[in-house]
N, C-alpha and C positions, 0 to 999 in steps of 0.2 A: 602310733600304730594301732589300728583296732580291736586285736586281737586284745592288745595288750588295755585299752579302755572297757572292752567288754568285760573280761576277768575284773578289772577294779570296781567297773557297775557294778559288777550280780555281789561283789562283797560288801558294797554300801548297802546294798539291800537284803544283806545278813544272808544270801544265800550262801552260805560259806562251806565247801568240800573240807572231806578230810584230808584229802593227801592233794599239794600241788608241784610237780614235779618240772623243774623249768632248766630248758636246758637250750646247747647250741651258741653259734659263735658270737653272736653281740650280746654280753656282759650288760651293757648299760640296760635294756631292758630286762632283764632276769633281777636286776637288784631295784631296779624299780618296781615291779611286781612284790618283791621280797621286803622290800623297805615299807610298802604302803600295809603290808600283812602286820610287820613288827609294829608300826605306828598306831594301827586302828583296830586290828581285832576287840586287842582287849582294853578293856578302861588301867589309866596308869596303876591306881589300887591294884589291881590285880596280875599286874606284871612280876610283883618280884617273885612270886612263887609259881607264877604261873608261865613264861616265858622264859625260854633260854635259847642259847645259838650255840651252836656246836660247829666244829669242824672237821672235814674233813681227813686231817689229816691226822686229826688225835682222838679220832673216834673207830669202833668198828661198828660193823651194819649190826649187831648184836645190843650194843650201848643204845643206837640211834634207837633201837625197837621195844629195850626197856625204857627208855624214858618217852616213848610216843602211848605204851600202854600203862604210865602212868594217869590218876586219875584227875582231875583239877582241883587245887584246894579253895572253897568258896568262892567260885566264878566255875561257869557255864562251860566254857574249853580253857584250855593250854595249847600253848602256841610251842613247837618244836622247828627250829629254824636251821638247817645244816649248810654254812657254806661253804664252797670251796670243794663238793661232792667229789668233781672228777678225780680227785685223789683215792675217792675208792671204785674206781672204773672196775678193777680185779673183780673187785667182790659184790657189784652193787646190784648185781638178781638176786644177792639174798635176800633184800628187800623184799622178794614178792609174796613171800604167804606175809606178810606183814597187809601189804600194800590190798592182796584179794580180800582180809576180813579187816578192815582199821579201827579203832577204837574212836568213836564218832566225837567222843567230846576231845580228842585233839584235832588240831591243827599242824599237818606235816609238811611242813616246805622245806625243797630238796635244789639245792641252787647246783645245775651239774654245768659248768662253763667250760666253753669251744669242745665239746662233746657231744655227742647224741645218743638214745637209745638204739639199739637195732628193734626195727616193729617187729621182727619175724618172732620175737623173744618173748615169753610169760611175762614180763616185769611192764613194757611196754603195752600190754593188750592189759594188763591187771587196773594202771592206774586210768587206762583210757577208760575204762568200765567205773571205777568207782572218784577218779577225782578230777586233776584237771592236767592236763599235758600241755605245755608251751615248748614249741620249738620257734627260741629267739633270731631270727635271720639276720646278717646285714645290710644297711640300707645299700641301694648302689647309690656312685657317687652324684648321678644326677636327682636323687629323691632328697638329698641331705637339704639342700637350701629350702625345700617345699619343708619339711619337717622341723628345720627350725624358727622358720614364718610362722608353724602352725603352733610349735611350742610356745613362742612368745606372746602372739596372738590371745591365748589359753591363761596368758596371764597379764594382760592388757596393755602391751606393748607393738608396735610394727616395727618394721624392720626394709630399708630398700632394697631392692634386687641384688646393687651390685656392694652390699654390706655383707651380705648374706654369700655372697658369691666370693667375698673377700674369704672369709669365716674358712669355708668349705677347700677352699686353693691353700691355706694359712694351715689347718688342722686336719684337712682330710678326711675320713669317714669314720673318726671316732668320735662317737658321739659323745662319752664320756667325759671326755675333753672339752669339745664343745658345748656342753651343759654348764663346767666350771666355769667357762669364759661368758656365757649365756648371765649365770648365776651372780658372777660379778659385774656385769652394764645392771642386771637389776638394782642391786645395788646403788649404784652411780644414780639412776636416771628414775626420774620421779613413772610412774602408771602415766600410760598415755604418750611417752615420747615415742617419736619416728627416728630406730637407730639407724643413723647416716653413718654411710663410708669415715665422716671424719672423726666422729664418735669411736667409731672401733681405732681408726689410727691414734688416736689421743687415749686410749684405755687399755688397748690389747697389744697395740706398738706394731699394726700389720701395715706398712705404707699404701693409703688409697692412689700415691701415685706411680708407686714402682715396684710393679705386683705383677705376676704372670697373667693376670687378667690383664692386665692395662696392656700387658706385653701382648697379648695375643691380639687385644684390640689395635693396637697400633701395626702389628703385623699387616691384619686384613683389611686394616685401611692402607697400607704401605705410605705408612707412614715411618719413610728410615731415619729421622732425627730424634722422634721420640723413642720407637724401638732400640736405638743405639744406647740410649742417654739411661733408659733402661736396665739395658746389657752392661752397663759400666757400672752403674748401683749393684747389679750382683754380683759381677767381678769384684768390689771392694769387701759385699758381704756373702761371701762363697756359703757358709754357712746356714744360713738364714734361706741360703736361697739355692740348692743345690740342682745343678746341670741337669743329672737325673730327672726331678721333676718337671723342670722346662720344658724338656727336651717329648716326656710325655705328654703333659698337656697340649705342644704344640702339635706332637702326631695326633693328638684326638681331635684337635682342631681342624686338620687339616682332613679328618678323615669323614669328617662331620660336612665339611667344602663337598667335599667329592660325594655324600651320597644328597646334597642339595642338589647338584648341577644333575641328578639321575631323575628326582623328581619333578612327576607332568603337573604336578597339585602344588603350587607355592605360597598359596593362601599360610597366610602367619598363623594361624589355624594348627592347620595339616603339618607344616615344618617345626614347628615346637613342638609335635606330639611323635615324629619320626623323629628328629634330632634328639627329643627328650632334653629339650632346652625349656627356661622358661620366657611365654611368649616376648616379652621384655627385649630380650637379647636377639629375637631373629633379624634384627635390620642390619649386625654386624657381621652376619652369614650372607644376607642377602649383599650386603658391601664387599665382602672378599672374593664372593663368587664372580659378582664383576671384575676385580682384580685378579683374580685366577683362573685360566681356563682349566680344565679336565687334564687338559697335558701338563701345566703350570702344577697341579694338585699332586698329581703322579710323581713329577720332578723332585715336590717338595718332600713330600715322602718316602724319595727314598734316600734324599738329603738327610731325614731326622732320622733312619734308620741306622744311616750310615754312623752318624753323630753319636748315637746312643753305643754301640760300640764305642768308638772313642773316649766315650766319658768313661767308660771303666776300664782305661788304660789298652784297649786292644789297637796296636798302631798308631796308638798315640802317646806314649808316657811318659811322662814330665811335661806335657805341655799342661798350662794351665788352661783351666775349663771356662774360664774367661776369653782368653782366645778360642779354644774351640765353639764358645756360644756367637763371636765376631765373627770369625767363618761361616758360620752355619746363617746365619743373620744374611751378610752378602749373599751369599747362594741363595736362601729361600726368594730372599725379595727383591734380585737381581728381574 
């Protein structure tokens, strides 16, 4: 994220504010910002008197204020780190006559997670004037595999399309997670490897060949021995592989068919940047569209709408979600 690279520039180059107030629903960057504060400000020497973390929920805004106007002992700032802030949502304007005058040789980071300030509010216009405001957003689910190309990339690693695509269908859009599992192929695999689809199935345990990806791919080629064959790997592992998500990825799939067949511009260009695919993947859109006309797409959709009820038992219960994925299978690619 750049936002989040800039903030870490201007700190390498000691431009360092005194208050950084990092808030909003994605976690993993707020503690990334947070973590590079505790690691680098200050020289190790100088941490133990001069560093500390507090939290949230065994502090008040009064505590956080005494120990931000403390002064540094033999080093230049003090680092005051609070996580887990939105525990004090109630009371966290009081912060702001703190926040309008700050005591310049601390360092105040305020980790406020799946919250936000209200801008309309003193506290919010206080720190935007004197330090640094992050509102951490989440990625959507079609940014995540760009973002962890670029993460790995960043530290000498590639990664192929449909690894990455694997990743993203396996873990979803936490990134947090996805850094752990990231964190550990580093490990494994020397600087310089190309992590393949089978690399992650032999390290992270995500099958390169019996994956909602592969499923959708074999849908839109209508291909029914492999999509079946499929469908029967997650009938045995219901768990690992829940209706639910199928059931979503193949309406996005299909919903992705139907605004191809809309567009006058097919250039692999222009349909990766509408579909918000990576260009990589548009030949198995341009494959389904052939296999599905606009009416075909319609049908199918409201096949998986239908189905999506079903899976949480409405008019369907006790059937297993194995049958209901073999039905819904028949129908789509009938």
């Amino acid at each position: 994220m750049d936002e989040v690279n800039s903030i870490i520039s201007a700190i390498q180059k000691r431009d360092i504010k005194p208050v950084y107030f990092l808030m909003g629903e994605e976690p993993y960057f707020i503690d990334q910002i947070a973590d590079y504060i505790e690691a680098n400000v200050l020289q190790e020497d100088e941490k133990g008197f001069n560093q500390m973390v507090l939290y949230g929920r065994d502090v008040s805004i009064d505590e956080i204020v005494g120990n931000a106007k403390r002064f540094p002992m033999m080093a230049e700032k003090q680092v005051v780190i609070v996580k887990e802030a939105q525990d004090l949502s109630r009371t966290i304007e009081q912060l702001t006559a703190y926040v309008e005058n700050p005591q310049p040789s601390t360092v105040l980071v305020v980790c406020y997670k799946y919250k936000k300030l209200d801008k309309r509010k003193k506290l919010h216009k206080a720190v935007a004037k004197t330090g640094v405001i992050f509102e951490s957003k989440p990625l959507y689910e079609n940014k995540v595999a760009a973002w962890i190309n670029k993460s790995l990339q960043g530290k000498g690693y590639q990664i192929a399309p449909k690894a990455s695509q694997m990743l993203v269908e396996f873990l979803g859009t936490d990134l947090g997670k996805i850094d752990n599992e990231l964190q550990k192929l580093q490990l494994i695999c020397p600087q310089g490897t190309n992590i393949t689809p089978e690399i992650i199935e032999e390290n992270i345990g995500i099958s390169k060949d019996f994956n909602n990806f592969e499923l959708r791919k074999a849908v839109g080629m209508k291909d029914d021995l492999k999509a079946h064959r499929i469908i029967n790997y997650f009938s045995q592992n219901p768990k690992d592989n829940p209706m639910v998500v199928t059931v979503s990825l193949l309406f996005s799939f299909f919903s992705q068919i139907q605004q191809y067949h809309a567009l006058s511009d097919k250039s692999k260009s222009n349909v990766a940047k509408v579909l918000k695919v990576n260009p990589y993947f548009v030949s198995d859109y341009s494959t389904a569209a052939a296999n599905y006309s606009m009416k075909k797409v319609s049908r199918a959709i409201s096949y998986l709408r239908d189905a999506d009820v079903k899976s949480k038992g409405v008019g369907a219960a006790n059937v297993p979600q194995g049958d209901l994925l073999k039905e819904l299978l028949v129908k789509v690619m009938r």
